[in-house]
Structure formats: structure tokens, C-alpha cells
N, C-alpha and C positions, 0 to 999 in steps of 0.2 A: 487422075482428076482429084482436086482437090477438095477436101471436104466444107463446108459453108461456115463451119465454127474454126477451121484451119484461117479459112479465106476473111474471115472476121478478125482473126488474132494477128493475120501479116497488114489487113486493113488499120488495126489500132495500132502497132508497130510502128508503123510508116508514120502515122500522125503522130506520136508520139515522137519520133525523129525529127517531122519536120516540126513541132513545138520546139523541141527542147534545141535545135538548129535558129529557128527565129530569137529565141531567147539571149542566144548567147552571141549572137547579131549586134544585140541593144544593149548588153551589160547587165541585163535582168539579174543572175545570177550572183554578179559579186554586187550589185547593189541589196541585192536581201541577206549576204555574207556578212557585208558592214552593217546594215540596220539587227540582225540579230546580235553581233558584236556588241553595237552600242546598248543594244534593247539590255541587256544581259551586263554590261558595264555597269548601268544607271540602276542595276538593282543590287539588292543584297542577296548574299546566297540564302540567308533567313527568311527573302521574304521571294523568294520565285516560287510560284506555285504552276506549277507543268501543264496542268492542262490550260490553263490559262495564257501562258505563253505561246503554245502550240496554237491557239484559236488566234489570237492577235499575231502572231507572225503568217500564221496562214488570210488571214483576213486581210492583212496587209501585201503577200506576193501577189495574189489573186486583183488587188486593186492596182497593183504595180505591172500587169501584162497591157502593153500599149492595146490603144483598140485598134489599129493597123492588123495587129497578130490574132486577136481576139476573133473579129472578121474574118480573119483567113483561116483560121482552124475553122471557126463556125459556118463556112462556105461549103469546106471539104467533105465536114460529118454529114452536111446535108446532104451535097453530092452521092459520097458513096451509101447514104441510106435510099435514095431516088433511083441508085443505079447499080445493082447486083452483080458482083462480079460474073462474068461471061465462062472463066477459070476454069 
């Protein structure tokens, strides 16, 4: 029998698969490819500053996840917080 932090780690797995399965459905992925590309093109290397880059490109995938997928991860978290594996 499996342990409840096991049964939590194959539960965040799974969602995790099926994110990163939806994502690559819609072109998510090579569309934030090309926007870091460009982001990164349109600047100088003198003036990139990292952390600042990392918040606006993370500010920007996270606004970039259809809300179709958004919905459906947020359906599932609910799910299996409502509903304990049996395992």
C-alpha cells in the first residue's frame, strides 16, 4: 500500500503530464520559445537584467495558458483534493 505523500507525488505527476500534454496540444511551448527569442533579440546584452527577465517571461507564459487548460487543471486539483486516493 502506498504511502499518502507517495500517492500525492504520482497525483502531482500525472497533472503535471497532463499540463505539460495540453500545452503542447496548443503550441504553448514554442510560442514562449519565440517570445523569449524576440524578448532577448530587442534587448542589449548591457541592459538584460535576469531577474527581471525571468518575471516578465514567467508573467507572460502563465498569461499565455488558454483558459480551456487552465479549467481543466483547475477541475482536477479540486477533484483529487475532494477525493483521497482509495490506493
Amino acid at each position: 500500500m502506498a504511502s499518502n505523500d507517495e500517492d500525492a507525488l504520482r497525483r502531482r505527476d500525472r497533472l503535471k503530464e497532463i499540463l505539460k500534454k495540453r500545452l503542447q496540444e496548443v503550441g504553448w511551448e514554442e510560442e514562449m520559445q519565440d517570445y523569449c527569442r524576440e524578448l532577448i533579440q530587442n534587448k542589449s546584452l548591457e541592459h538584460i537584467d535576469v531577474p527581471k527577465l525571468v518575471q516578465e517571461i514567467a508573467q507572460k507564459s502563465r498569461a499565455a495558458v488558454p483558459d480551456n487548460i487552465r479549467e481543466e487543471i483547475s477541475s482536477q486539483v479540486k477533484y483529487f483534493l475532494q477525493h483521497p486516493s482509495k490506493e
